[in-house]
C-alpha positions in Angstrom: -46.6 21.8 -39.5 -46.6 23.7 -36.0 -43.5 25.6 -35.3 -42.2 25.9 -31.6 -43.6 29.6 -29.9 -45.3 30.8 -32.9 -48.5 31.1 -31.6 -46.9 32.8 -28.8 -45.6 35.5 -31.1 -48.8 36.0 -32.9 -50.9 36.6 -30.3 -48.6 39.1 -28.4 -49.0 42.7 -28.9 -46.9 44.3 -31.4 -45.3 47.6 -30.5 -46.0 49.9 -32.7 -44.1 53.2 -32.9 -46.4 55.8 -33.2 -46.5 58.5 -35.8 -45.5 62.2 -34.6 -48.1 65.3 -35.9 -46.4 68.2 -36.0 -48.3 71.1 -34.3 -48.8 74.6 -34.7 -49.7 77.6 -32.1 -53.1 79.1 -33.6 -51.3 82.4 -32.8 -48.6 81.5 -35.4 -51.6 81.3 -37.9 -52.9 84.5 -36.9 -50.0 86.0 -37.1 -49.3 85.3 -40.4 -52.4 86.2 -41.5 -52.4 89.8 -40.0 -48.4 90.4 -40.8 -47.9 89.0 -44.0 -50.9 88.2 -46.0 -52.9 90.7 -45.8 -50.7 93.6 -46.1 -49.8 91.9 -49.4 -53.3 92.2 -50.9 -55.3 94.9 -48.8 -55.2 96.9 -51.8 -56.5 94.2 -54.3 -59.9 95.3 -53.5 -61.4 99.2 -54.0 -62.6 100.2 -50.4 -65.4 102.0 -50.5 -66.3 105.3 -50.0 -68.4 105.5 -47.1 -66.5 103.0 -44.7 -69.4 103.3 -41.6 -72.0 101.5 -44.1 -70.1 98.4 -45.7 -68.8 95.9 -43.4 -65.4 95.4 -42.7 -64.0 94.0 -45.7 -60.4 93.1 -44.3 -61.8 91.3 -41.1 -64.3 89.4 -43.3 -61.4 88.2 -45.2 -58.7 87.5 -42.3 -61.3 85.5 -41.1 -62.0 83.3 -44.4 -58.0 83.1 -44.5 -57.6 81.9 -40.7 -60.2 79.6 -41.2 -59.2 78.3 -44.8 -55.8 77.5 -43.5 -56.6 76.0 -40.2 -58.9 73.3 -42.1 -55.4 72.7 -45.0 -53.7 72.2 -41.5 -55.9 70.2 -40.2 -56.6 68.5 -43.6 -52.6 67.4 -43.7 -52.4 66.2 -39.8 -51.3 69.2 -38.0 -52.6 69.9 -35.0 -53.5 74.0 -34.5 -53.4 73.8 -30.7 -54.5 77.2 -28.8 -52.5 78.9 -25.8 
């Protein structure tokens, strides 16, 4: 059985709406991470006595964290744009 114009409408292409990501500034990440985070756990951690030898323990970890939730961004379609 042929119907009248349906192989017109099969072959045409479909519009298809498409889907919205919601983005982010990278700044808004980095802000977050210096203002909120960690200020709330600097002092989980002793600091050690003799700051000039041991690396930088907070910038070691604002780093992990920036990364860490850039790729759960990332991970759930967001995209972390940069100014």
């Amino acid at each position: 059985m042929v119907f009248p114009g349906a192989m017109e409408r099969s072959t045409t292409p479909r519009k298809t709406e498409s889907v919205k990501r919601p983005s982010i500034d990278i700044a808004n990440v980095d802000d977050a991470v210096d203002y909120h985070l960690i200020p709330k756990i600097d002092g989980l951690w002793p600091h050690p006595t003799n700051e000039e030898e041991v690396p930088d323990l907070a910038e070691e970890l604002r780093t992990n964290l920036r990364v860490a939730i850039t790729e759960v961004l990332i991970a759930h379609r967001v995209n972390v744009i940069k100014p």
